[in-house]
C-alpha positions as CSV (number, residue, x, y, z in Angstrom):
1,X,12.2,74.3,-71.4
2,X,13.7,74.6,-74.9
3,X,17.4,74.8,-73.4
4,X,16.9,71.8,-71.3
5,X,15.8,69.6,-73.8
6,X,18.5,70.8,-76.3
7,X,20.5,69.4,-73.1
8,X,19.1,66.5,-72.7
9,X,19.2,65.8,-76.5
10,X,22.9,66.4,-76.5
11,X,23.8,64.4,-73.6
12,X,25.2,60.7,-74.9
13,X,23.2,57.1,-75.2
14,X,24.3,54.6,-73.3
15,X,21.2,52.4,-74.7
16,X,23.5,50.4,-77.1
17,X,26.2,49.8,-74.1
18,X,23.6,48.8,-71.8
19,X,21.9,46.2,-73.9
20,X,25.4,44.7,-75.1
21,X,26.5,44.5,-71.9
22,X,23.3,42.8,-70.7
23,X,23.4,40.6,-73.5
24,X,27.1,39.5,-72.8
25,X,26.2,38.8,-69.4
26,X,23.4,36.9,-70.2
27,X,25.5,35.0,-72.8
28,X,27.8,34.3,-70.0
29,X,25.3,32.8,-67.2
30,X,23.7,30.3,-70.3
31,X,26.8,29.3,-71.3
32,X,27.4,28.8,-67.6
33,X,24.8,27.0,-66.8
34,X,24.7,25.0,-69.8
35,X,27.8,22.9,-67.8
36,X,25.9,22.0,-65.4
37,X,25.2,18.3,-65.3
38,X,22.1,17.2,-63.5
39,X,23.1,13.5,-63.5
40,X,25.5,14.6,-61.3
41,X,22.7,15.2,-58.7
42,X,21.7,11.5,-57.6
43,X,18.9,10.7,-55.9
44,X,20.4,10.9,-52.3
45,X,21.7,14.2,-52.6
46,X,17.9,15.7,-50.9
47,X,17.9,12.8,-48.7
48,X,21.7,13.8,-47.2
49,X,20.4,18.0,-47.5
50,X,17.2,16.8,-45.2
51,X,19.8,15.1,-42.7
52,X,21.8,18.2,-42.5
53,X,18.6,20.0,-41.4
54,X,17.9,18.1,-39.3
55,X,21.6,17.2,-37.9
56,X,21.1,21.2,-37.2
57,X,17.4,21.4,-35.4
58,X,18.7,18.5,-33.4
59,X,22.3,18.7,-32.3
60,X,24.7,16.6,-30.4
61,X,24.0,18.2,-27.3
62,X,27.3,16.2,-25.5
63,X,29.9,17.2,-28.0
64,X,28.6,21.0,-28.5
65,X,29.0,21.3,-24.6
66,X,31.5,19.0,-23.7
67,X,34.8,20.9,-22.4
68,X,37.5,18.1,-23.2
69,X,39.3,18.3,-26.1
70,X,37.2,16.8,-28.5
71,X,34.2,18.8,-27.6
72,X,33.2,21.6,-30.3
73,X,34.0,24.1,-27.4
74,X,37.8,23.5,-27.6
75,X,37.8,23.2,-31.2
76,X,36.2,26.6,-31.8
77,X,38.9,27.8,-29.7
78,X,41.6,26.6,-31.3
79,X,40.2,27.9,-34.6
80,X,39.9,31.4,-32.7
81,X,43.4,30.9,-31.8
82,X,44.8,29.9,-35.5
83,X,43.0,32.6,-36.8
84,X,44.2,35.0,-34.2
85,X,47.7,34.3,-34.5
86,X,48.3,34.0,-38.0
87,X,47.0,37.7,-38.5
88,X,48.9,39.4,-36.3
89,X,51.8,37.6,-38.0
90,X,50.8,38.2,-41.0
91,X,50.2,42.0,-40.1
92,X,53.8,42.8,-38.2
93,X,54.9,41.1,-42.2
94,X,52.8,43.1,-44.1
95,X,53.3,46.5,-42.3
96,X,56.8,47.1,-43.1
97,X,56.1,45.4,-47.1
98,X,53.2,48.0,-47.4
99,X,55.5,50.9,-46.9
100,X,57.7,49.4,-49.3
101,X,55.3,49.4,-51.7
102,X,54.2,52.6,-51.3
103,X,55.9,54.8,-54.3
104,X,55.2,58.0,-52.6
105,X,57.5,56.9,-49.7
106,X,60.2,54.7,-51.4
107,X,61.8,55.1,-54.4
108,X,59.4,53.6,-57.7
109,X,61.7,50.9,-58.6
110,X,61.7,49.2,-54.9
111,X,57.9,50.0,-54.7
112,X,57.3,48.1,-58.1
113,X,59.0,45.4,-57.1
114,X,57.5,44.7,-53.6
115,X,54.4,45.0,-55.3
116,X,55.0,41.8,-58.0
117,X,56.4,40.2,-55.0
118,X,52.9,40.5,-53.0
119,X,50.9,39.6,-56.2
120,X,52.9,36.2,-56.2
121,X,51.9,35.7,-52.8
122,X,48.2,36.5,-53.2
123,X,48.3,34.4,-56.8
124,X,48.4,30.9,-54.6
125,X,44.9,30.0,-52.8
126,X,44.9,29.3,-48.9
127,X,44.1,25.3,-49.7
128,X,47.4,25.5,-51.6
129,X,49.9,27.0,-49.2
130,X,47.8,24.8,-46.4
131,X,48.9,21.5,-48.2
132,X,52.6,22.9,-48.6
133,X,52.8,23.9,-44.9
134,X,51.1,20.5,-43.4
135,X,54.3,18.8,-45.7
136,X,56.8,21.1,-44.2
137,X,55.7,20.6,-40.4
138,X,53.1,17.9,-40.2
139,X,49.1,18.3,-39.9
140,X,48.2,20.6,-36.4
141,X,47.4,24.0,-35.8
142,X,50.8,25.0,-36.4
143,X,50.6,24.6,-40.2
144,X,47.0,26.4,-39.9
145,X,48.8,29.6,-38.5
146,X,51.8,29.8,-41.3
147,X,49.3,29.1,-44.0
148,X,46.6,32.0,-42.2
149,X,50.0,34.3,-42.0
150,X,51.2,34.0,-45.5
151,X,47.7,34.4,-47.3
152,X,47.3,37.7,-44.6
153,X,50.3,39.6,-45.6
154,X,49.4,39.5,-49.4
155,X,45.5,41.2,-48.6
156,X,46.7,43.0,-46.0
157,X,49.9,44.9,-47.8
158,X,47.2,45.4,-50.9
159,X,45.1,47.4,-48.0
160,X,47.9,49.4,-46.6
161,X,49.6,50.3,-49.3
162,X,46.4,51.9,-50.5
163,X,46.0,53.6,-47.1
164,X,49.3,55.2,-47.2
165,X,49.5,56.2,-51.3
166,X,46.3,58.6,-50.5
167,X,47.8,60.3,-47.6
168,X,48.4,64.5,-48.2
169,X,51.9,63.9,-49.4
170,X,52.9,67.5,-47.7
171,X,53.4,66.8,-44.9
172,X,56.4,64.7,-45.8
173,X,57.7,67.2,-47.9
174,X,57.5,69.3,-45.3
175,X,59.7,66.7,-43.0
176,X,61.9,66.3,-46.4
177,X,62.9,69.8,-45.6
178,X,64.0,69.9,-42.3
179,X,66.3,66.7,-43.0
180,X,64.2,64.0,-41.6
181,X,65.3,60.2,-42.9
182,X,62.8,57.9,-44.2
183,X,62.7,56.1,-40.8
184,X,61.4,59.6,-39.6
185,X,59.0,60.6,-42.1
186,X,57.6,56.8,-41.4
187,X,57.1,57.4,-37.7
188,X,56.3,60.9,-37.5
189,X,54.6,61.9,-40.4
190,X,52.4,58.3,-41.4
191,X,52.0,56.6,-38.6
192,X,50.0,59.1,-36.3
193,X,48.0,59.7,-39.5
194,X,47.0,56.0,-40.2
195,X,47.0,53.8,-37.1
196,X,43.4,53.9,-36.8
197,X,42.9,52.6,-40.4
198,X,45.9,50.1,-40.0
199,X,44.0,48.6,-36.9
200,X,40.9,48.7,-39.0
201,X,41.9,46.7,-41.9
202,X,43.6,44.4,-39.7
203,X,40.2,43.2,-37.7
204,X,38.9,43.1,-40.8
205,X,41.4,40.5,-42.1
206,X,41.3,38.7,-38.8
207,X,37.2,38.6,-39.3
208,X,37.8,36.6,-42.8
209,X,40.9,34.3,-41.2
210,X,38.8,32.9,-38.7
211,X,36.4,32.0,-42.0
212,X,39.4,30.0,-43.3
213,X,41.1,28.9,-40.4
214,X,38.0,26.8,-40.3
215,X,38.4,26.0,-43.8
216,X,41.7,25.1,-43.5
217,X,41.1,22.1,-41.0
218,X,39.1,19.8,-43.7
219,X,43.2,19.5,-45.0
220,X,44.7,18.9,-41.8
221,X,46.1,22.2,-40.7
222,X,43.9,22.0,-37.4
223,X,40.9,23.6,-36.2
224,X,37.6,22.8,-36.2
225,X,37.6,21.7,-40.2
226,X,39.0,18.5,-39.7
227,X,36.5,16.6,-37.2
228,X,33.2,18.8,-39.2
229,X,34.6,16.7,-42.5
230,X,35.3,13.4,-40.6
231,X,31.4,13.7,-38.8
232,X,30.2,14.3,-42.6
233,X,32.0,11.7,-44.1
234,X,30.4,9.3,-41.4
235,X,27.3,10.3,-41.8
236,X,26.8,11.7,-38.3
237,X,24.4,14.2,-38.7
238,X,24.2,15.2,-35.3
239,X,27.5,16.1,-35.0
240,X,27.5,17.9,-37.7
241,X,24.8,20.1,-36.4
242,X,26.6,20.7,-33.3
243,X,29.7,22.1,-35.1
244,X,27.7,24.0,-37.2
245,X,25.9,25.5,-35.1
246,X,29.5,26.1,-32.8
247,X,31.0,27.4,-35.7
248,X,27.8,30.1,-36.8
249,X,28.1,31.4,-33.4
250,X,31.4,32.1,-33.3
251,X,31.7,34.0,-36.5
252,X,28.1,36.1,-35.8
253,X,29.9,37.0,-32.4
254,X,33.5,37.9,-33.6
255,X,31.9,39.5,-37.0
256,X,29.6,41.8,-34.3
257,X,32.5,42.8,-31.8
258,X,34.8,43.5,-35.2
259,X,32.2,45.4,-36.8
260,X,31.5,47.6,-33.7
261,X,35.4,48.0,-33.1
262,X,36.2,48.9,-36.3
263,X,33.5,51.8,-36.7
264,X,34.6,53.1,-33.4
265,X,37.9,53.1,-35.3
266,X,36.6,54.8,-38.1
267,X,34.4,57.5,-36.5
268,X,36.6,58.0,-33.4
């Protein structure tokens, strides 16, 4: 008994750290909330909240069903699609920068500077790129999939690149020895090794573009953003409740057949 509590007597406090820490933070969230101005909250504000409910327990039963193009039904589709297409874009992109980045596959100098060049590309937010893309080639859903494909390579090379720095190195150096290129070593030796986790982090991405392809709509780069923001700005609760609700299905169902695939993935 004596030696452990010599041990335990020796081992170090982290009493001090703790409490400055939890003081900082609590610093932090007072200070925070100190900017908070409650004028700002008029006296409409719960009767617009209590419309929203109820815009939700009773929905527009004719747009969330109707099949023509302005029905929620098509809209959620087109979302689907924007989303869809701008991450496997953004992933035939990213695959090729990731392995550029990688410093245990390219030389340092090349990997350091793909890297900066896919920090500037996650530095700008979606809205951002959005804007630029709808002045480039017009509001549609054509805007929505560059602006989902640019803001997917910079995550997505991130992912990879961590993927392929903590692979078992020997095996390349084992392909280094019998004279294969870097083309080879690429194909052969990584590949095989990390096409499961590729295909994994790319679901993954396409769970959270399908988050801001709807997003992306309330600025004109198509989806189902756009008419949720037009309904809300009119006041039409109703419809609002019908693309809400649209929209919660969709993601619950694509985040469940993602998160199913991608532990299938995972576990084999």
């Amino acid at each position: 008994m004596d030696v452990i509590e010599k041990q335990l007597n020796k081992s170090p406090k982290y009493n001090r750290y703790l409490i400055t820490v939890s003081l900082i933070i609590l610093l932090l969230f007072l200070w925070s909330f100190s900017t908070i101005d409650r004028k700002d909250m008029e006296g409409s504000s719960w009767e617009i909240a209590t419309s929203i409910i109820k815009g939700i327990i009773s929905p527009d039963l004719d747009l969330l069903l109707n099949l023509t193009s302005e029905g929620v039904l098509f809209l959620l589709v087109e979302t689907l699609s924007i989303a869809f297409l701008g991450t496997i874009i953004g992933a035939l992109l990213a695959i090729p920068l990731a392995f550029l980045s990688a410093s245990n596959v390219v030389p340092k100098p090349i990997a350091s500077f793909t890297k900066f060049l896919l920090i500037i590309i996650r530095t700008v937010p979606a809205l951002v790129y959005g804007l630029m893309f709808i002045r480039v080639t017009g509001p549609g859903p054509f805007s929505g999939v560059l602006t989902i494909s640019l803001i997917s390579v910079g995550m997505l090379a991130k992912l990879l690149v961590d993927a392929i720095e903590d692979l078992d190195t020997s095996i390349l150096e084992t392909m280094t020895s019998i004279g294969c290129n870097t083309f080879e070593k690429i194909r052969y030796g990584i590949v095989p090794q990390l096409f499961a986790i590729f295909l994994s982090i790319i679901i993954y991405r396409f769970d959270m573009n399908l988050r801001e392809a709807s997003v992306l709509g309330l600025v004109g780069a198509g989806g189902i953003g756009a008419p949720l923001i037009f309904a809300m700005n009119a006041y039409r609760w109703t419809e609002v409740g019908a693309i809400l609700i649209g929209l919660m299905l969709l993601i619950l169902l694509v985040e469940l057949i993602s998160n199913r695939t991608r532990a299938k993935l995972i576990t084999g």
